[in-house]
C-alpha positions in Angstrom: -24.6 -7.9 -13.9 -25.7 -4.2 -14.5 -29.5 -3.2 -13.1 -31.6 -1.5 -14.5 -34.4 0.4 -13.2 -37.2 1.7 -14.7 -38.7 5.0 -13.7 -41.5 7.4 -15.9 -38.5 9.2 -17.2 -36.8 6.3 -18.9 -34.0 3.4 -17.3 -31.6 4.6 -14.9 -29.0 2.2 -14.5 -28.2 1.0 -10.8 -24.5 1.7 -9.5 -23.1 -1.6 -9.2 -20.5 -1.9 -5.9 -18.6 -4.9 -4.8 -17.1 -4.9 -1.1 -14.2 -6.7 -0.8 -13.4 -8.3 2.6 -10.7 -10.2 4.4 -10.5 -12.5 7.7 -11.0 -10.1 10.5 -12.5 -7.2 9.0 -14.2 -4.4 11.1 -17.8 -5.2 10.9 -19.0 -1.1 11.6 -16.8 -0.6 8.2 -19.2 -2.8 5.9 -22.1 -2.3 7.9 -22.7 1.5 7.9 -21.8 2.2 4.5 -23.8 -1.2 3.4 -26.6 0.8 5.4 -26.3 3.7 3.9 -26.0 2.6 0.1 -28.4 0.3 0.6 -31.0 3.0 1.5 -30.0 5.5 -1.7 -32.6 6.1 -4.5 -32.3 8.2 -7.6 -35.9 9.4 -6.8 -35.8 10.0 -3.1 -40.0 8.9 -2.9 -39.6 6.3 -5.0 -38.7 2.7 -3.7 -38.2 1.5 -7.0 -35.7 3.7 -8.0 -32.7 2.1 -5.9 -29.6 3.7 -6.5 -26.9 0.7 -5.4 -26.5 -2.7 -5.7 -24.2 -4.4 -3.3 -22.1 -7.8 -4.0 -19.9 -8.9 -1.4 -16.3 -10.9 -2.2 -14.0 -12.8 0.1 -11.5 -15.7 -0.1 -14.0 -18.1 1.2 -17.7 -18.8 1.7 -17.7 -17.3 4.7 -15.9 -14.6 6.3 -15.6 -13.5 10.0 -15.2 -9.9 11.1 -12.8 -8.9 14.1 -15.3 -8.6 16.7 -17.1 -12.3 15.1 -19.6 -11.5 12.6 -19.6 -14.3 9.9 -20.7 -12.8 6.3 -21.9 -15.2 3.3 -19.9 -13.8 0.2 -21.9 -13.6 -2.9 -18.8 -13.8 -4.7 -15.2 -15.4 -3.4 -11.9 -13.2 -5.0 -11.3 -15.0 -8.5 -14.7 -14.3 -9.6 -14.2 -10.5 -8.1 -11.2 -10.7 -10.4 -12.9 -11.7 -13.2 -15.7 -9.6 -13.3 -13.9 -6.5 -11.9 -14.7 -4.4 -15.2 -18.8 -4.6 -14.4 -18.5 -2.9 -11.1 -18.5 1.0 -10.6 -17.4 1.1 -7.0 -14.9 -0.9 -5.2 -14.8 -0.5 -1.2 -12.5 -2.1 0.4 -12.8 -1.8 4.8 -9.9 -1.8 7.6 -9.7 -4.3 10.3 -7.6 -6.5 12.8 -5.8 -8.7 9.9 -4.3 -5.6 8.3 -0.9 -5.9 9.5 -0.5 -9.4 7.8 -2.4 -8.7 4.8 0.1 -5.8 4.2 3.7 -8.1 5.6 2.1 -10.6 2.9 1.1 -8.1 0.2 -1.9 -10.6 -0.1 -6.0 -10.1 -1.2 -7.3 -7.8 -1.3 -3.8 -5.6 -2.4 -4.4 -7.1 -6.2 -7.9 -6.9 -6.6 -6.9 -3.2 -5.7 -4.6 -2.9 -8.4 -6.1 -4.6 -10.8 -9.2 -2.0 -10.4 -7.0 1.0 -10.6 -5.2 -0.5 -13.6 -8.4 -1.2 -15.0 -9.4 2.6 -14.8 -6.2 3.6 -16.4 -6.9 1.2 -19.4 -10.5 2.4 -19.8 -11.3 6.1 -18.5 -14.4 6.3 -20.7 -16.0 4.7 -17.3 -16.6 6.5 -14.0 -15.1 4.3 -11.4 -14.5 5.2 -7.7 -12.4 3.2 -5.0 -13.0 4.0 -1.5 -11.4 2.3 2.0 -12.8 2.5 5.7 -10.0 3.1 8.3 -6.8 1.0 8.0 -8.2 0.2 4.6 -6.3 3.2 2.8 -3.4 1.6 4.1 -3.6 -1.6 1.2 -3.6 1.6 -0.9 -0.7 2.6 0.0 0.6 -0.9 0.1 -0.8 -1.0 -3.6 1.3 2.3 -5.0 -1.6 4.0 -6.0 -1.8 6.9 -3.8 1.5 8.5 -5.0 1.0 11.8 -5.7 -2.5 12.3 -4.2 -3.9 13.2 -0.7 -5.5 10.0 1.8 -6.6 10.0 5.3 -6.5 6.9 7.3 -7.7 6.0 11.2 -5.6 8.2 13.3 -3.8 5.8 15.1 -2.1 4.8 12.0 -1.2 8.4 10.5 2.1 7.5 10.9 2.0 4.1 10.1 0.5 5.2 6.6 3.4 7.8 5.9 5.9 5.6 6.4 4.3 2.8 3.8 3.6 6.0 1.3 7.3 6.9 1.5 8.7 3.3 0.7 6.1 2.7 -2.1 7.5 6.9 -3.2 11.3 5.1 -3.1 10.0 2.1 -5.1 8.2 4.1 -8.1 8.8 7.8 -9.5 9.7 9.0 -6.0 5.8 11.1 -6.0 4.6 11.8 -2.3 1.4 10.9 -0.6 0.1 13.6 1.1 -1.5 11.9 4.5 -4.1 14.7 5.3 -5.9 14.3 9.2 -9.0 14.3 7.6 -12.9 13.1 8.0 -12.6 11.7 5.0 -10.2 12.8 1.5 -11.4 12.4 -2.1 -9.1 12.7 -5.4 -10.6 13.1 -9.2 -13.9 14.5 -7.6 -16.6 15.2 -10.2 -18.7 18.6 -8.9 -20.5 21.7 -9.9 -19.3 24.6 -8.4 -22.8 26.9 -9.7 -22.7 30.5 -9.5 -23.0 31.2 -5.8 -20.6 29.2 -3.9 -22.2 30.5 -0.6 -25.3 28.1 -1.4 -22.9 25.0 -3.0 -23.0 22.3 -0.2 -19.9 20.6 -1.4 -17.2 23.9 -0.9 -15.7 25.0 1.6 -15.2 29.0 0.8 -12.4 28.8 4.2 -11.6 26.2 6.5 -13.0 26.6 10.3 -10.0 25.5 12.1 -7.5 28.0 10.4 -5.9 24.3 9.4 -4.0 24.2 6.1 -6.0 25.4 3.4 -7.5 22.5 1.0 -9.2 22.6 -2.5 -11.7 21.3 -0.6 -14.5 21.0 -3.0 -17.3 18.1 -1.8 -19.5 16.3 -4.4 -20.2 15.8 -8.2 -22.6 16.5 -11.1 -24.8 12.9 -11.3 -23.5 10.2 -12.3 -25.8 9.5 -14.7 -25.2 12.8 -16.7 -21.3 12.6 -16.2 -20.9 9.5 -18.3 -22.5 10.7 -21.0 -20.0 13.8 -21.9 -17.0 13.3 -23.9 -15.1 16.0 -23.2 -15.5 14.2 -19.4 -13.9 11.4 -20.2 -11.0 13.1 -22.1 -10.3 15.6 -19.0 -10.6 12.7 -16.5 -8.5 10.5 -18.8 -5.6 13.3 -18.3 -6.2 12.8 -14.0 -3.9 10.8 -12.3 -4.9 6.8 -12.0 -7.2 7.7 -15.0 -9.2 10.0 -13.3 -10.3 7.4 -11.0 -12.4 8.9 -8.1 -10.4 7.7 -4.4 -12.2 8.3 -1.5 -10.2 7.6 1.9 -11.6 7.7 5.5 -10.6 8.0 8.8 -12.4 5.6 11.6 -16.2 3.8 11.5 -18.0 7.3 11.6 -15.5 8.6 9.0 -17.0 5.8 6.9 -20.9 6.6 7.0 -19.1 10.4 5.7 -17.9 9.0 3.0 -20.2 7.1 2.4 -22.6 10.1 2.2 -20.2 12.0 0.2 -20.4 8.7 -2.8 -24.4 8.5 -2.6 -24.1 12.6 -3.2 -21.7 12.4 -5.7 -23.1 9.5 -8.0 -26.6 9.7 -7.2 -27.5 13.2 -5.6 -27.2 15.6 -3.1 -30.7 15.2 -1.7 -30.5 11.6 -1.8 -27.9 11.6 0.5 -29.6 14.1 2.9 -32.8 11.9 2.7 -30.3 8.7 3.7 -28.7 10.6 6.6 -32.1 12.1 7.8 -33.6 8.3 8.4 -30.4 7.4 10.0 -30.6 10.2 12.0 -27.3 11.1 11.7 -25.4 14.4 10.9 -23.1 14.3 7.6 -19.4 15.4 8.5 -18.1 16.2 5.3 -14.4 15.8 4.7 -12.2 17.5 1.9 -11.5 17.0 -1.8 -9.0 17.8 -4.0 -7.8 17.7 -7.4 -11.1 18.0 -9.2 -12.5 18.5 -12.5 -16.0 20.2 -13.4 -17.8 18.4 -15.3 
């Protein structure tokens, strides 16, 4: 399934994403980051450079959003299943049916666990899981988000601590830390240079006076990460196999985050160049528990 593009300087090898959705679905959380990834290149001038390439799963042919947009999967869940180990990035958006999906512990809660257990089984690969809004409530659903930091829409902050602390009682008793954030990433991948005044992904203090974070914001490429074994052995030794989680907060949150991935797998001026044709400004959010690689 893996692209490859070809460029003067050799192959780069496209990201491969798979979105998973469920019945009612918020269509603003696969639409803007869709938009958004869908625009990326490696080589900002370069349309043939494309950085992403998008499959969509659901439990049927077609799926319908919570305000009614119908989406054609590419892919329905047992084949997302059994190709879960060629993807990079799995996304997974909130939406209206979250309540039962989470009384029911149904899709996509496995094909969540399944990717994180896939990422603890093989950390030689850079894989990152990131939800939209009531999304990073599966995750908590899912027990992977014990001992890490999440955000979620606001009007579920509570809602989310409460599922953190039951899934904390069910396994080693570790604690989610539910951060009212833009957007929250763990196992971040980033260059911190010599002058942190100029690094676009720090934050040197926080502007609110808030709780102080790590609060570190992008990666070193991709491309260049992947290559290093001393990476893989220091991400190996990261929580959930050093597997980069991204959690957002509402739709906007989203198109952050969504920023924040194209920076941190692809580059920083990519994800300007995305934002500029949008016309939208970046929010960034915060990150913690990093390595540099």
């Amino acid at each position: 399934m893996s692209a490859i593009t070809e460029t003067t300087d050799g192959p780069i090898e496209v990201i491969q994403v798979l979105f998973a959705l469920h019945a009612g679905f918020g269509a603003q959380e696969l639409c803007g980051p869709l938009e958004i990834l869908s625009k990326a290149l490696h080589k900002i001038h370069d349309p043939s450079t494309k950085a992403f390439e998008i499959t969509i799963a659901a439990p049927s042919a077609g799926v319908t959003s919570s305000s009614g947009l119908t989406i054609k999967a590419d892919i329905d869940l047992s084949t997302a299943h059994e190709d879960l180990a060629e993807y990079d990035v799995l996304i997974i958006p909130g939406g209206s049916s979250i309540e039962i999906i989470l009384s029911s512990s149904s899709e996509p809660i496995p094909l969540i666990s399944a990717f994180a257990k896939l990422q603890i089984s093989d950390p030689s690969k850079e894989r990152t899981l990131m939800s939209i809004g009531t999304g990073s409530l599966l995750f908590a659903q899912a027990g992977i988000l014990q001992g890490l930091a999440a955000t979620t829409h606001p009007d579920f902050y509570t809602k989310m601590e409460i599922i953190c602390k039951e899934a904390a009682r069910k396994g080693d008793l570790e604690q989610t830390d539910v951060m009212e954030e833009n957007y929250v990433v763990n196992n971040a991948r980033f260059e911190l240079g010599e002058k942190l005044e100029e690094n676009p992904f720090v934050y040197t203090k926080r502007p609110d006076g808030r709780r102080k974070s790590i609060a570190r914001k992008g990666s070193n490429a991709w491309k260049e990460s992947v290559k290093r074994r001393e990476s893989n052995a220091r991400r190996a030794s990261l929580r959930l196999g050093g597997l980069r989680l991204i959690t957002s907060g509402g739709i906007t949150s989203g198109l952050d985050a969504s920023l924040y991935l194209v920076a941190a797998m692809v580059s920083h001026e990519s994800a300007q160049e995305v934002a500029r044709i949008m016309q939208y400004t970046w929010n960034k959010g915060v990150t913690v528990e990093g390595i540099d690689v």
